[in-house]
N, C-alpha and C positions, 0 to 999 in steps of 0.2 A: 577392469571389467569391460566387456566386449556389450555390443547392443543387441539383446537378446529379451530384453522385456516385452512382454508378452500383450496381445491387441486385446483392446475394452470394444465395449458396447458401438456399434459399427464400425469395426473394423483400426478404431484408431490405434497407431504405435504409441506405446507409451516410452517416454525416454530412459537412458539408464541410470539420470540422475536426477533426483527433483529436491528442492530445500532454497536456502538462506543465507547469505552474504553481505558482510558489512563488520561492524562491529559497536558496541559490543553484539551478538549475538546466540550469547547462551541462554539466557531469557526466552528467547524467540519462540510462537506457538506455530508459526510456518511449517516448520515439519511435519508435524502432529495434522493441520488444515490440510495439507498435500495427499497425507495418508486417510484420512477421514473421506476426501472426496475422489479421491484415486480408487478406495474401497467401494464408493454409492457407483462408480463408474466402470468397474470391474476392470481397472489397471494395473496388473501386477507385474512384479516383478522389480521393481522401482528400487533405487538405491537413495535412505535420506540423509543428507549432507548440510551440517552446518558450516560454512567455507568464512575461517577468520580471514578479512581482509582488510587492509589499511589506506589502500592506495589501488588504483587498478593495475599495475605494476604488478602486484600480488595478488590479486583477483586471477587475470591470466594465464599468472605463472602456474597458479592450482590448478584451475579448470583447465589447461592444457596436459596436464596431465591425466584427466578423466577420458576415457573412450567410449564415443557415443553421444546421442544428445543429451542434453540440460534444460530442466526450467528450474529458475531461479529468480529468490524473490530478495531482490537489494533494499537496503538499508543504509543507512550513514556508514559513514563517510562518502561512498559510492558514488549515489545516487547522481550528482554533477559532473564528476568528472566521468564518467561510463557514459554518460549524454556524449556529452563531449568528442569522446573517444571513439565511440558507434557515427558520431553524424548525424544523431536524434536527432527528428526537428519536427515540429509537430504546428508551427506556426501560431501559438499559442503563449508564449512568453514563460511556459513551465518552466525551461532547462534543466529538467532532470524525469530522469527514469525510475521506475521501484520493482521492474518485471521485465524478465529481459530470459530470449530461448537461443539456443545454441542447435540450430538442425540441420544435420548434415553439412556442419564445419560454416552455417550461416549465421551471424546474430541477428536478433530482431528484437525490437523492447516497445512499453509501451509505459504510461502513467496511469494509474488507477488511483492516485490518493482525494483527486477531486470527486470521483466519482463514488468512490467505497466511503470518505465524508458525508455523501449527501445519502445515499444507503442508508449510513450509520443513524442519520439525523431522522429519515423519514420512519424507520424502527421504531425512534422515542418519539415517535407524532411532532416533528419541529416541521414547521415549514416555514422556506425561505421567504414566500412572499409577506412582506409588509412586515420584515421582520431586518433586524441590521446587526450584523455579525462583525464583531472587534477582533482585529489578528493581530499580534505580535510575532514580528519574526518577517523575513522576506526570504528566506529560502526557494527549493521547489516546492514543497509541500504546502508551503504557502499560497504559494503563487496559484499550484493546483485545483488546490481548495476556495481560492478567492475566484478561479475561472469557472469553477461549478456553481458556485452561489449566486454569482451574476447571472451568469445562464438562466438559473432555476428562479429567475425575478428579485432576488434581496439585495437589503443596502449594506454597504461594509464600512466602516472606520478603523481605524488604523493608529498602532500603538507604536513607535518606532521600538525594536529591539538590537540583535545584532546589525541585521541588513533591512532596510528600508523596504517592504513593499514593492513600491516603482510601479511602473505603466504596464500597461495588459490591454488584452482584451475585454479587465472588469473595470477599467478607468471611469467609463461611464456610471458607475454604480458607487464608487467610492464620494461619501457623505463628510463634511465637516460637523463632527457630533462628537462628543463625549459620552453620549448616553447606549448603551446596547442592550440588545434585547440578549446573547448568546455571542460568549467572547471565547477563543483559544490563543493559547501561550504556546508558541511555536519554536520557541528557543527553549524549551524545557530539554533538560539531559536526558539523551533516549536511555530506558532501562527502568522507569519508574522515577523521573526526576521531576521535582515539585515546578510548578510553572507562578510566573506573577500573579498576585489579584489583581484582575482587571475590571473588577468591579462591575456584572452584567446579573443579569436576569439569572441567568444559566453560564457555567464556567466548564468548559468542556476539557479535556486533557487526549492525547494523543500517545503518550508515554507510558509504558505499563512495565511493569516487572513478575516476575516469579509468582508474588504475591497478589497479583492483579484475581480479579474474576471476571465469568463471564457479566458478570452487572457491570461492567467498568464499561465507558462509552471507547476506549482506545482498544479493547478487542475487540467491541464490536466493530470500529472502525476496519481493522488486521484480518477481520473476517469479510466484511463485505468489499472489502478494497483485492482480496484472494480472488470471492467469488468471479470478481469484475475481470480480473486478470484470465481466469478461466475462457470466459465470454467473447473475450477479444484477444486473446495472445495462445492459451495452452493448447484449447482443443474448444473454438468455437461451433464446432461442428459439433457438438456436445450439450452445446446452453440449456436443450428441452429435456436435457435429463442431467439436470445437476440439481443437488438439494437448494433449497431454502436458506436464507441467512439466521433465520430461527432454528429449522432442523439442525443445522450445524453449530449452531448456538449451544442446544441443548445434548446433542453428541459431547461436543469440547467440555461442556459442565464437569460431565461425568467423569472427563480424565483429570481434570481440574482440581477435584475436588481430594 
């Protein structure tokens, strides 16, 4: 396919590919969010692509085959090594990407999980201040998620899982506590995989499958961690006219259902 998609609401190009890579990613509502806010944004023309990938090796090798630009939203296994690969660096202790554009033969990525987290969180009225959030898991998303919380004033404690947590920029904020107010299982199998009890106030999950809904806190996570992607990476030039993390909440209900 040649790049022929057709200009939204001032003028923007819309790419010839927009969707989702990693794996698993049959599950994925990516697509569907692309189309939904491509549609509020008057973006047509759009090709949607779920891209199985294992390795960036095989990332590449697909999307070199695609003609034209890309926005794509990564997923595991990706997510580190495509850092990596790009040069990411964001000086943040993230290492890893979930949003990453291909224009005009350029890549450019960004991380939204810390910030579509704290989205996801202010939606259900949680706030971080004066509150201490338990993570298992040291990943990026971890990591992401743990830079957003410090940010927004909270305390975190830390459950060791696969990979350790380690030092950040939320170092300052990490508490010697058992007790939490709002815990996530971060080594949960993506796809709808059950995570630890970590024994908190509030047990949050990230993981969703087929069978998820929009009441599940991990698509509202997929949804405002999109929005976020929108804002800084797809078409900033856009932000004052993109829906709501609710409007598009209760759009996605509907195909959902």
């Amino acid at each position: 396919m040649t790049d022929v998609a057709e200009e939204g609401a001032g003028g923007r190009i819309a790419p010839s590919f927009w969707g989702v890579a990693g794996n698993p990613v049959s599950h994925s509502i990516t697509p569907k969010l692309f189309s939904i806010i491509g549609e509020r944004l008057g973006l047509r023309g759009v090709s949607s692509v779920s891209i199985h990938a294992n390795d960036v090796a095989e990332f590449f090798r697909k999307t070199t085959e695609m003609e034209g630009d890309l926005w794509i939203s990564c997923t595991s296994p990706l997510k580190h090594a495509l850092s990596e690969s790009l040069g990411h660096q964001e000086g943040d202790g993230q290492g890893g990407i979930n949003q990453i554009v291909r224009s005009e033969g350029v890549w450019s990525s960004v991380n939204t999980d810390g910030d579509g987290f704290m989205e996801a969180c202010r939606h259900l009225g949680i706030d971080p201040v004066s509150s201490t959030l338990k993570i298992r898991g040291g990943g990026s998303t971890a990591r992401s998620i743990a830079h957003a919380w410090s940010k927004e004033g909270g305390s975190i404690c830390t459950e060791l899982g696969r990979r350790a947590l380690g030092e950040g920029p939320w170092s300052d904020s990490i508490i010697d506590s058992e007790e939490a107010d709002i815990a996530i299982d971060l080594d949960a199998l993506p796809g709808g995989g059950k995570g630890v009890d970590l024994k908190a106030g509030i047990q949050l999950s990230i993981s969703y499958s087929e069978d998820s809904s929009t009441e599940d806190f991990a698509v509202m996570m997929v949804v405002a961690q999109h929005l976020e992607a929108w804002k800084s990476l797809f078409a900033p030039e856009m932000s004052a006219d993109l829906p709501t993390l609710s409007e598009v909440l209760a759009i996605l209900r509907e195909t959902m259902n």
